[in-house]
VEXDREN-2710 file (C-alpha; in Angstrom, 1 decimal):
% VEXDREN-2710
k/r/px/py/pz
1/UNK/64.7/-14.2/-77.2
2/UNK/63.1/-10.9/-78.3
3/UNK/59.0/-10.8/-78.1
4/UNK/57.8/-9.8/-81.1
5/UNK/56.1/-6.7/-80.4
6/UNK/53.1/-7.8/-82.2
7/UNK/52.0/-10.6/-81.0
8/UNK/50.3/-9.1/-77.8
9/UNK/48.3/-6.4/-79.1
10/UNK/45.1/-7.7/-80.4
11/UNK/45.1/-9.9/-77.1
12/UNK/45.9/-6.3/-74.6
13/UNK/42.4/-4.5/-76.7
14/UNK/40.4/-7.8/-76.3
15/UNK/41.2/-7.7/-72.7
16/UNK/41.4/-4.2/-71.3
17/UNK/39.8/-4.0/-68.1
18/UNK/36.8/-1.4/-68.7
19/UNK/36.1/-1.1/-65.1
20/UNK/39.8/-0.1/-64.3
21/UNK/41.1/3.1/-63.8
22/UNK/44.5/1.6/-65.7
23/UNK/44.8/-0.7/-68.6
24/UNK/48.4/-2.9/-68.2
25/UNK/50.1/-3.7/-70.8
26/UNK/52.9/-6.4/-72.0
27/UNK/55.9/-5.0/-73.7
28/UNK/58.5/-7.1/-75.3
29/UNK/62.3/-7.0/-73.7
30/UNK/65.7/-9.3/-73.9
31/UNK/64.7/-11.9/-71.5
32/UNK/66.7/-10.7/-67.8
33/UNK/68.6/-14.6/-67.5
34/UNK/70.0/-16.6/-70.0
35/UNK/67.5/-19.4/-70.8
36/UNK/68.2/-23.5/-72.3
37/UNK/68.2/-22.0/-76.2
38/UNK/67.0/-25.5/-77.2
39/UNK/63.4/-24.1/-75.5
40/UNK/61.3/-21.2/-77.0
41/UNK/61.6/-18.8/-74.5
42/UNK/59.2/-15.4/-74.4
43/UNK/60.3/-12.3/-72.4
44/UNK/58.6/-9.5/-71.7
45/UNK/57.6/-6.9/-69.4
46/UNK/54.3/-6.2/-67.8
47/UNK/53.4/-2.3/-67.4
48/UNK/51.6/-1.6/-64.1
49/UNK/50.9/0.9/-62.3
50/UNK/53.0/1.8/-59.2
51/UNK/50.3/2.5/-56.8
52/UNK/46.6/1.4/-57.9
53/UNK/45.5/3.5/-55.2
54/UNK/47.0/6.9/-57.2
55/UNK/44.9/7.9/-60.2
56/UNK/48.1/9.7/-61.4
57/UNK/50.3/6.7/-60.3
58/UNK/53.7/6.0/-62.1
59/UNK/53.7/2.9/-64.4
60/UNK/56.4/0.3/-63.3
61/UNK/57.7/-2.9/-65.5
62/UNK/58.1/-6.2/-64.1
63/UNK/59.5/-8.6/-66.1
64/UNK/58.3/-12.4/-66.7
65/UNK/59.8/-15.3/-68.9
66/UNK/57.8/-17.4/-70.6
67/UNK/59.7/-21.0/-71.1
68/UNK/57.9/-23.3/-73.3
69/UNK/57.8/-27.3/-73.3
70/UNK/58.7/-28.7/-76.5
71/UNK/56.2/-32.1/-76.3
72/UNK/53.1/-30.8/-78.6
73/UNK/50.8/-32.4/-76.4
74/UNK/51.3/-30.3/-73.8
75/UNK/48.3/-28.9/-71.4
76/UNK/47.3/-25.6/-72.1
77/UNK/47.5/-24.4/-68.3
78/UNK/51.1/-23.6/-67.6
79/UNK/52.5/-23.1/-64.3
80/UNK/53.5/-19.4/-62.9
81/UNK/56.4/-19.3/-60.2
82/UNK/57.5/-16.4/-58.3
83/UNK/59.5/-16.1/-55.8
84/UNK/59.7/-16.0/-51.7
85/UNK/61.5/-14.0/-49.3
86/UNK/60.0/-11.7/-49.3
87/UNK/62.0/-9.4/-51.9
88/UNK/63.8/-12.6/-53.8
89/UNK/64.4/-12.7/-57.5
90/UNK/62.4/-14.8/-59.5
91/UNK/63.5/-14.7/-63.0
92/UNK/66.3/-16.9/-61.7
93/UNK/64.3/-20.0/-61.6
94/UNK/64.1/-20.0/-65.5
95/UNK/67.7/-21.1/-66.5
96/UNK/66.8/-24.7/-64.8
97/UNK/63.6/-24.9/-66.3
98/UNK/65.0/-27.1/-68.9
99/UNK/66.3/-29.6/-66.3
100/UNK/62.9/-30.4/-64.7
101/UNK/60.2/-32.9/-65.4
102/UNK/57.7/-30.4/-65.0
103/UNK/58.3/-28.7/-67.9
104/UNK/57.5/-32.0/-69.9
105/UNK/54.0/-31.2/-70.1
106/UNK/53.6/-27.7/-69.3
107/UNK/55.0/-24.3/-69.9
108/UNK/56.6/-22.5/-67.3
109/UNK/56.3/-19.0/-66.9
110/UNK/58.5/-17.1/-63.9
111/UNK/57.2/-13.9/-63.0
112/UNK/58.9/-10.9/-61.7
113/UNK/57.5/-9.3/-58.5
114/UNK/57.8/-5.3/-58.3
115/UNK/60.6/-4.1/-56.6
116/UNK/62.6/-6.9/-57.0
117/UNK/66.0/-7.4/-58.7
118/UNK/65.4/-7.2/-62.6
119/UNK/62.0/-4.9/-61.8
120/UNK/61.9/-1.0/-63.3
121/UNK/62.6/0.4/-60.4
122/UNK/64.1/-2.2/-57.8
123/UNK/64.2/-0.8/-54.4
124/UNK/67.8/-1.9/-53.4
125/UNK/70.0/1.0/-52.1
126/UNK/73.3/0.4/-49.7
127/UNK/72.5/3.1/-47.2
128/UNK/71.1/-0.2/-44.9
129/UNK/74.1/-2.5/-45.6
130/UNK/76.7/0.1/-45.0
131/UNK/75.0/1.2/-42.0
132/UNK/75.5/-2.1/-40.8
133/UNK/79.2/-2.3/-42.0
134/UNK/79.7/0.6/-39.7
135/UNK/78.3/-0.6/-36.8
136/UNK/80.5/-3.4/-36.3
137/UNK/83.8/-1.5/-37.4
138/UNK/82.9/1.5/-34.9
139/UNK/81.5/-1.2/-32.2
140/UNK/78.0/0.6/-32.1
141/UNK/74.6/-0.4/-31.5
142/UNK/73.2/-2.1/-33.7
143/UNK/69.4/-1.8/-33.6
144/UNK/70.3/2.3/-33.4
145/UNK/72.5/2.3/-36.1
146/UNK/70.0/0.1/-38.5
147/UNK/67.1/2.2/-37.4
148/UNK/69.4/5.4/-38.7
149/UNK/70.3/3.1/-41.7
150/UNK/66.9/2.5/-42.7
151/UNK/66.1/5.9/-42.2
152/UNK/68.2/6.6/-44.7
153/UNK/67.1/4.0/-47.5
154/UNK/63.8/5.1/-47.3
155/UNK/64.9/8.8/-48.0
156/UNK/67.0/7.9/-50.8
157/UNK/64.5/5.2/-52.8
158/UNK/61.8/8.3/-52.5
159/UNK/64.6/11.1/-53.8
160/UNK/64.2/8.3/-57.0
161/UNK/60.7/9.1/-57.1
162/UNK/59.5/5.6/-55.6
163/UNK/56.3/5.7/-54.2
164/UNK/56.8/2.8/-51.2
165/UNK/53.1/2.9/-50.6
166/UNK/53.1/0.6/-53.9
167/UNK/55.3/-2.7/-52.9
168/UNK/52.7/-5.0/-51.1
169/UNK/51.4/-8.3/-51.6
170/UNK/47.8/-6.4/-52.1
171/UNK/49.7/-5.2/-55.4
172/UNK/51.6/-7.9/-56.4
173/UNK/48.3/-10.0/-56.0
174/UNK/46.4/-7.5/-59.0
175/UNK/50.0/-7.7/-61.2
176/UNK/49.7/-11.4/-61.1
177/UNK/46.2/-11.1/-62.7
178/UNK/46.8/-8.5/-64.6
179/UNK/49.5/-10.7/-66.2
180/UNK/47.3/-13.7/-66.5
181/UNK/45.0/-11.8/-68.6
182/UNK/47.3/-9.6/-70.6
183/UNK/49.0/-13.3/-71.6
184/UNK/45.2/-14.9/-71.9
185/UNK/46.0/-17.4/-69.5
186/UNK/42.4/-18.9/-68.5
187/UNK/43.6/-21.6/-66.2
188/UNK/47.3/-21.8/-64.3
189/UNK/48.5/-23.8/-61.5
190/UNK/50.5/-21.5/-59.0
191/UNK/53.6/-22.5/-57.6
192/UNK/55.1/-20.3/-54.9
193/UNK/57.1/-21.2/-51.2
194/UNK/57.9/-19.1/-48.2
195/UNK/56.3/-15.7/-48.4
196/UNK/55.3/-16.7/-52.2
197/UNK/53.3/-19.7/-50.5
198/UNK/51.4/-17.0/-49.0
199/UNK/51.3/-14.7/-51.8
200/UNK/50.0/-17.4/-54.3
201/UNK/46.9/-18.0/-51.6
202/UNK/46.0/-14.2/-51.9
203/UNK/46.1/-14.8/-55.6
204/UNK/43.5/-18.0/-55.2
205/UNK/41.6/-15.6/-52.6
206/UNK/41.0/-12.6/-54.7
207/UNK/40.0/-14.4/-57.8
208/UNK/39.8/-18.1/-58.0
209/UNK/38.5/-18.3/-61.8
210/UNK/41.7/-18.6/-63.5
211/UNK/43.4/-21.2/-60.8
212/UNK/43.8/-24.5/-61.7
213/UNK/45.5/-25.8/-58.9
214/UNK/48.6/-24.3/-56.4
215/UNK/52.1/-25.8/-55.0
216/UNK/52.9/-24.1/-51.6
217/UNK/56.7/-25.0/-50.9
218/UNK/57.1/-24.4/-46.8
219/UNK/54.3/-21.6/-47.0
220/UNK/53.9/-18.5/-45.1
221/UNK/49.7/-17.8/-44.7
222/UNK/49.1/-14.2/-45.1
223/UNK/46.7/-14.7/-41.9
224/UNK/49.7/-16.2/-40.1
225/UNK/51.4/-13.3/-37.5
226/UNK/54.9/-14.4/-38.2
227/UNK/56.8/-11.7/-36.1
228/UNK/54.8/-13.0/-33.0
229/UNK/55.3/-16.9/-34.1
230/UNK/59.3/-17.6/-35.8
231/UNK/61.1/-17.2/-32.8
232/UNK/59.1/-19.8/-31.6
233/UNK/59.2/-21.3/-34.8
234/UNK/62.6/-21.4/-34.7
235/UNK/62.6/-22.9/-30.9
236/UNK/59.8/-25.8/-31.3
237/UNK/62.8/-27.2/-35.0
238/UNK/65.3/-26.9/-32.3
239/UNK/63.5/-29.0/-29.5
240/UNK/62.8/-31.6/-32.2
241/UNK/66.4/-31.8/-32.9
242/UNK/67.2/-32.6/-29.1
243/UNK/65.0/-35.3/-29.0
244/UNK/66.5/-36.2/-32.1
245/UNK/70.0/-36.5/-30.1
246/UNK/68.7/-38.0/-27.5
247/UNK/67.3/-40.8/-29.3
248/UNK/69.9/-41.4/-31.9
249/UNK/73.1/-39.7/-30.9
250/UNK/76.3/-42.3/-29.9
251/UNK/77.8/-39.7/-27.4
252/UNK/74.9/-38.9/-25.1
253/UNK/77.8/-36.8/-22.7
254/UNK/78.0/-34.3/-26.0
255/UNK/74.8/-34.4/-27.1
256/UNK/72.0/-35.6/-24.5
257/UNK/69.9/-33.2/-23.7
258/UNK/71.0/-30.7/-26.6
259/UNK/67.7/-28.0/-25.9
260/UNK/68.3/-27.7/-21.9
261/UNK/72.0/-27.0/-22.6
262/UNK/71.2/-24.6/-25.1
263/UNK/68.4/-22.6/-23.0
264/UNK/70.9/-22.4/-20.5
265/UNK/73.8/-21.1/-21.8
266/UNK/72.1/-18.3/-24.4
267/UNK/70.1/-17.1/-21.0
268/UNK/73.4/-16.8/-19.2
269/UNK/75.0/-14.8/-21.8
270/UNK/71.9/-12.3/-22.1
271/UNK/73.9/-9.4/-20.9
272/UNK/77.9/-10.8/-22.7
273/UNK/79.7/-8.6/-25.1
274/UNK/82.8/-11.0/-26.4
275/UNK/84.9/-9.3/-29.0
276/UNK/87.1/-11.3/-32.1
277/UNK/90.1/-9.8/-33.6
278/UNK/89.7/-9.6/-37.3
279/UNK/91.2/-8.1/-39.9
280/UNK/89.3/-6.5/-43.1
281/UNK/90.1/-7.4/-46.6
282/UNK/92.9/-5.3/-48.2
283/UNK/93.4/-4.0/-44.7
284/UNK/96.7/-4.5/-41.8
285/UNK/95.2/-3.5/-39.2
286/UNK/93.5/-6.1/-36.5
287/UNK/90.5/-4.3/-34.8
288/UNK/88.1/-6.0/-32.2
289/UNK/84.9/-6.4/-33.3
290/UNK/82.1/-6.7/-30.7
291/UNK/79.7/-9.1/-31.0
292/UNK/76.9/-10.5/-29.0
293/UNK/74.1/-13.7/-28.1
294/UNK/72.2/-12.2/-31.2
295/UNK/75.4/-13.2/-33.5
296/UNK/75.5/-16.7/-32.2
297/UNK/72.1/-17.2/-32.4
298/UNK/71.8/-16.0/-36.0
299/UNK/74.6/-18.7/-36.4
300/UNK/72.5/-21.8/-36.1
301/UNK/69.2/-20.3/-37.0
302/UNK/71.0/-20.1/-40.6
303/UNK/72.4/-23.4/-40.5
304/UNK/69.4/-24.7/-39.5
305/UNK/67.8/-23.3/-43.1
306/UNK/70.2/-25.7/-45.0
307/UNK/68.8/-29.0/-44.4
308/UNK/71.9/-30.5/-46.1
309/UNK/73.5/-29.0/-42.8
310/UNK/71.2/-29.8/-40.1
311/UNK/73.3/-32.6/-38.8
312/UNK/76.3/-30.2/-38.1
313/UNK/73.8/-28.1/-35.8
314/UNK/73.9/-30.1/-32.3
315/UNK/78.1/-29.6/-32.9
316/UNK/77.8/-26.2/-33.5
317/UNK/76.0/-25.7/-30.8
318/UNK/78.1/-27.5/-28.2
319/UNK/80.9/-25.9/-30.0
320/UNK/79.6/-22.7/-28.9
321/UNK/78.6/-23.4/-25.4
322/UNK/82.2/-24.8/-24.9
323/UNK/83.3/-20.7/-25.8
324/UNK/84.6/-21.9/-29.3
325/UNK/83.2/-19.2/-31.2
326/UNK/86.0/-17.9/-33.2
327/UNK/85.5/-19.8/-36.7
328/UNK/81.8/-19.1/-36.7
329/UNK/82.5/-15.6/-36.2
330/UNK/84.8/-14.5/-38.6
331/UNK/82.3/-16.2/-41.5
332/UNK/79.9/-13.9/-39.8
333/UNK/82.2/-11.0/-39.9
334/UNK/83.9/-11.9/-44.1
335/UNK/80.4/-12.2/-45.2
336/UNK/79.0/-8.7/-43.5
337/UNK/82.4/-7.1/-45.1
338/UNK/82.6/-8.4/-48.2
339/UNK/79.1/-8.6/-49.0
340/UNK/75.8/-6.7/-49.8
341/UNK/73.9/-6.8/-46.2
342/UNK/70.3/-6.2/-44.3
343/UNK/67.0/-6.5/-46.1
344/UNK/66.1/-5.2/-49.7
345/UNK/63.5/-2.4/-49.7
346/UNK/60.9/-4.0/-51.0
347/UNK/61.2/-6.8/-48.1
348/UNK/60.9/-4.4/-45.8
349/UNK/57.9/-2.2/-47.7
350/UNK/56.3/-5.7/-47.8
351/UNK/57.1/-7.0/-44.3
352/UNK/55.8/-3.9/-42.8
353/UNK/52.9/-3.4/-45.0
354/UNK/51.8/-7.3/-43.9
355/UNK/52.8/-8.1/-40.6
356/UNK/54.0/-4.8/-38.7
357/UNK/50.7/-3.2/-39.4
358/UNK/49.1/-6.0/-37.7
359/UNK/51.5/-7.2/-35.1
360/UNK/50.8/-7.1/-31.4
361/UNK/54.3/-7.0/-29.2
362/UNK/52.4/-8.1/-26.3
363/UNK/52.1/-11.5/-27.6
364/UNK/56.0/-10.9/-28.5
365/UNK/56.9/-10.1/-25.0
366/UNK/54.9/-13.0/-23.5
367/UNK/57.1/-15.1/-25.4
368/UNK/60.3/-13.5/-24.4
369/UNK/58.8/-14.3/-20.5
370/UNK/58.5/-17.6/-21.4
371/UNK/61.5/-17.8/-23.3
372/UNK/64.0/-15.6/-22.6
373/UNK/67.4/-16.7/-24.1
374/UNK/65.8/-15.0/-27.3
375/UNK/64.8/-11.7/-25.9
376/UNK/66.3/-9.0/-27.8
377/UNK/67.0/-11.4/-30.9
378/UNK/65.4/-10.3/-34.3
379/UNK/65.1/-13.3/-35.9
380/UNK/63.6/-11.6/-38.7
381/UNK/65.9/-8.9/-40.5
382/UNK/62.8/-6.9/-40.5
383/UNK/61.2/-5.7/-36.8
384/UNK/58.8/-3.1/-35.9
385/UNK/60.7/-0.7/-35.2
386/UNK/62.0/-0.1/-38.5
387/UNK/58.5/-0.3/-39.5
388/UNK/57.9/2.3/-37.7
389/UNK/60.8/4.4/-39.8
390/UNK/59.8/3.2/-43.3
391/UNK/55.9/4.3/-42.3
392/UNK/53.9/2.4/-45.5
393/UNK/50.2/1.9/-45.1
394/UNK/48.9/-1.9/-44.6
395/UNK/47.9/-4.2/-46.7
396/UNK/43.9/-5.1/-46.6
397/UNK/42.6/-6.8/-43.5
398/UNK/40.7/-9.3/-46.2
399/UNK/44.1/-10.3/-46.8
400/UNK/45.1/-11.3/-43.7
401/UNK/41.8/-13.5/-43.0
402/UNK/41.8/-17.4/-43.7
403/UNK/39.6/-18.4/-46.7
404/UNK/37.9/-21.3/-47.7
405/UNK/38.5/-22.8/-51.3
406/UNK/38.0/-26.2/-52.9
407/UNK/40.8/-25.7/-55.6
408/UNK/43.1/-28.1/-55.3
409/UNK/46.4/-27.5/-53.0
410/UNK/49.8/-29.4/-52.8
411/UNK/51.2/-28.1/-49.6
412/UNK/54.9/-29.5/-48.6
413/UNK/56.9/-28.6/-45.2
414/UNK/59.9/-29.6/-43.8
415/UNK/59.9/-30.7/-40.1
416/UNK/63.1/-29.0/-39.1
417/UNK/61.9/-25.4/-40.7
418/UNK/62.9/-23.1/-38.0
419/UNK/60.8/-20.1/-40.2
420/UNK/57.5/-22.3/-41.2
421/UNK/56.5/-24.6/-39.5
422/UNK/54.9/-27.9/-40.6
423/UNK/51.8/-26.4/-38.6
424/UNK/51.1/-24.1/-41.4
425/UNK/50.1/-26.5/-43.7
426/UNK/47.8/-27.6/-41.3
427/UNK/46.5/-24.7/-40.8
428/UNK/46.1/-24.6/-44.8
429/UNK/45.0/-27.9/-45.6
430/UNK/41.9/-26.8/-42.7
431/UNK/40.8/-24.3/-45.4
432/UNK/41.2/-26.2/-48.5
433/UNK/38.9/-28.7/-49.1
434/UNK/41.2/-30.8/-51.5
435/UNK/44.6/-30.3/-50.4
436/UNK/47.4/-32.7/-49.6
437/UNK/50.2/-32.5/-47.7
438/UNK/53.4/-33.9/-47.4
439/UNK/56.1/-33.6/-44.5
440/UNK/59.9/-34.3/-45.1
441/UNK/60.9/-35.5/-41.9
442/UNK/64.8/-34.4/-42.3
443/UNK/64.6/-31.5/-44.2
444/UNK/63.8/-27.5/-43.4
445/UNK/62.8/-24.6/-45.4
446/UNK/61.4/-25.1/-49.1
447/UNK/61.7/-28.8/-49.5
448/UNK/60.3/-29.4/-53.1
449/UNK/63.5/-28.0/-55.3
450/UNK/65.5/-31.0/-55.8
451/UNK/64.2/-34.4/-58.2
452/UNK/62.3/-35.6/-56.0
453/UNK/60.4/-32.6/-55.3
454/UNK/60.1/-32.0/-58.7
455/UNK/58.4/-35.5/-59.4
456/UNK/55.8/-34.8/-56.7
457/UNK/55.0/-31.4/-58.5
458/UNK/54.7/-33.5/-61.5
459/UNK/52.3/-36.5/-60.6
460/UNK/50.6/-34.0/-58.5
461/UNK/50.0/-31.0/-61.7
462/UNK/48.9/-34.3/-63.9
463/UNK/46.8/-35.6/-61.4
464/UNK/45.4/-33.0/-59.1
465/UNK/42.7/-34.6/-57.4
466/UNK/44.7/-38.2/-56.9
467/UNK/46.6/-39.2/-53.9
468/UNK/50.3/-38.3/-53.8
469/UNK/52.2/-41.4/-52.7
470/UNK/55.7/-40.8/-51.9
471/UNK/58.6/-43.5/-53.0
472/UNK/61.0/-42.4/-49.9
473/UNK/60.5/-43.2/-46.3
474/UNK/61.6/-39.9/-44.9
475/UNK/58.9/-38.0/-46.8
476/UNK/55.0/-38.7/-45.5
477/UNK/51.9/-38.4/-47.4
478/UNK/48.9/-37.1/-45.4
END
């Protein structure tokens, strides 16, 4: 549906921000996704500048879709989702809108973060993925042929005039008010998971009057120094998962003690180049493709993401041990050939901006001495030493500190979340004087996005300050 472009205007004077050096605007646009047309559905885009720190900044548009509930009774705060990663579309979420409980009492808005997919600019270029590519076909290095990849990105998003500088949480934080006010939203629950989990506590941090409430899916504190902590994140989901073996597993000789196996064969292969002969799409030729412990390791760290798979992990991973690699593999190998690869450049601009700037390798390489079948490994697509290439200025140390707020807080984990761990809602919840949390016991990363999710969302927006109280055994209130 097309905004009318009148219906903002007296709202945009009443609200301009006299002590800003910018005054946003909304302007209408065809909503981005196609939307249930049995809602009313507004589209726009917010007008921003790129860099608040630039007097002479270039304005940006970031679109948002506004999805409303048809019961006239609704409540007058609707809920605003954007999206994790950090880099991921959100506009997406609106075409399920329709299908979900919580739109029965409120509206549902899904707001666009700069630099993202349907944003003016996005900051995607294929220098990155097709360095990548190469490095595989040619058998290079591959943290020297990123590095020269990302080298490359960066030089090509600024030849577009992007000012990188701009894509932080610090900015999306003031576009999320800025939008709030241009709409004359004076109370709105946030809903956010992953990095958005963090995002939405900036938002609760640098202006609290407007929150109502917040839903943190599997979140990511901003104060949290995630390239030190996931790959032990990723190693305390898969000792949890050994014990799980060894208390329910029927074939103890397979699967008893899962962790110790695993530790021992990924430290013995440290130093092991194996090679798979594969043969690209619309191509004869069979070449040998290197690859490496990294490879296998990204294996079951992404298996481990998809709870509906965590019970194929222990095979996989005795799979692997036995030298059974090739299936594994060659998905590996289809999906960097045949598909857009690497991090977008706004999750790097944002990874680097949040967590580079403030990351301490020493703590990285105590880990490694502890744990050394992950030395080497970048869990994260996004490491230092690109960082150190793309060159973007932090974000605000206030940003990074832990706050203390008595808004209420839904937080949700899952226990086998190699990337958050359910200790980050504790964290949280120590801050938050009325949060809740709740801990699915056989699930991973973002945990509230099927129906039962969605009801707790539901009794919790209706009810903030009541006690959630879960039907289902594997999901515990606390």
């Amino acid at each position: 549906m097309l905004v009318s472009a009148g219906m903002f205007t007296l709202l945009q004077i009443s609200v301009a921000q006299k002590k800003q050096s910018y005054t946003p605007r909304i302007e209408p646009c065809d909503c981005p996704v196609e939307v249930d047309s049995s809602f009313q559905t507004e589209c726009g885009y917010l007008i921003v500048p790129e860099n608040r720190k630039k007097k002479n900044s270039k304005m940006i548009k970031l679109p948002f879709v506004w999805v409303k509930s048809k019961n006239p009774a609704k409540q007058k705060d609707p809920i605003l989702y954007t999206a994790g990663g950090p880099g991921g579309s959100s506009v997406g979420w609106a075409r399920n809108w329709g299908q979900r409980s919580i739109i029965n009492n409120r509206d549902c808005i899904a707001f666009e973060q700069r630099g993202t997919r349907y944003a003016i600019p996005n900051l995607w270029s294929n220098e990155l993925s097709d360095a990548i590519r190469e490095s595989y076909r040619k058998n290079l290095n591959k943290d020297s042929v990123v590095l020269e990849g990302t080298k490359r990105y960066k030089k090509s998003l600024e030849a577009r005039g992007i000012d990188l500088a701009g894509y932080n949480t610090d900015e999306t934080v003031s576009d999320i008010h800025d939008l709030l006010k241009m709409l004359g939203i004076d109370s709105v629950n946030l809903l956010g998971g992953s990095y958005s989990g963090g995002l939405m506590l900036a938002v609760l941090q640098k202006d609290p009057s407007r929150i109502r409430s917040l839903v943190l899916d599997s979140p990511l504190p901003a104060f949290v120094p995630i390239d030190e902590e996931e790959p032990n994140n990723f190693n305390e989901a898969l000792s949890l998962l050994s014990r799980y073996c060894d208390k329910d597993s029927a074939d103890n000789q397979r699967y008893g003690d899962l962790k110790r196996k695993f530790d021992e064969y990924f430290t013995s292969i440290s130093d092991k180049t194996f090679y798979f002969p594969y043969v690209e799409k619309r191509k004869t030729d069979t070449s040998y493709i290197a690859y490496t412990r990294s490879d296998l390791l990204g294996i079951i760290v992404n298996m481990l993401f998809d709870y509906k798979r965590i019970k194929d992990v222990p095979y996989l991973i005795t799979e692997i041990i036995k030298g059974n690699h090739d299936p594994y593999i060659k998905d590996v190998l289809d999906h960097i050939f045949n598909y857009n690869n690497g991090p977008s450049g706004m999750r790097i601009s944002v990874y680097c901006a949040d967590q580079a700037a403030y990351h301490d390798e020493a703590v990285l390489q105590q880990f490694y001495r502890v744990y050394p079948y992950l030395k080497g490994y970048h869990i994260n697509d996004v490491f230092k030493e690109m960082c150190d290439c793309w060159d973007v200025p932090p974000i605000s140390p206030a940003t990074k500190q832990p706050f203390y707020s008595n808004r209420p807080v839904l937080l949700a984990a899952g226990s086998f979340d190699p990337a958050c761990r359910p200790l980050y809602i504790d964290m949280i919840h120590h801050y938050m004087a009325n949060s809740q949390r709740l801990l699915f016991t056989r699930r991973s990363h973002m945990v509230l996005g099927g129906k039962d999710g969605d009801a707790l969302i539901k009794s919790f927006l209706d009810n903030p300050h009541e006690k959630i109280k879960p039907d289902q055994k594997d999901i515990i209130a606390y």
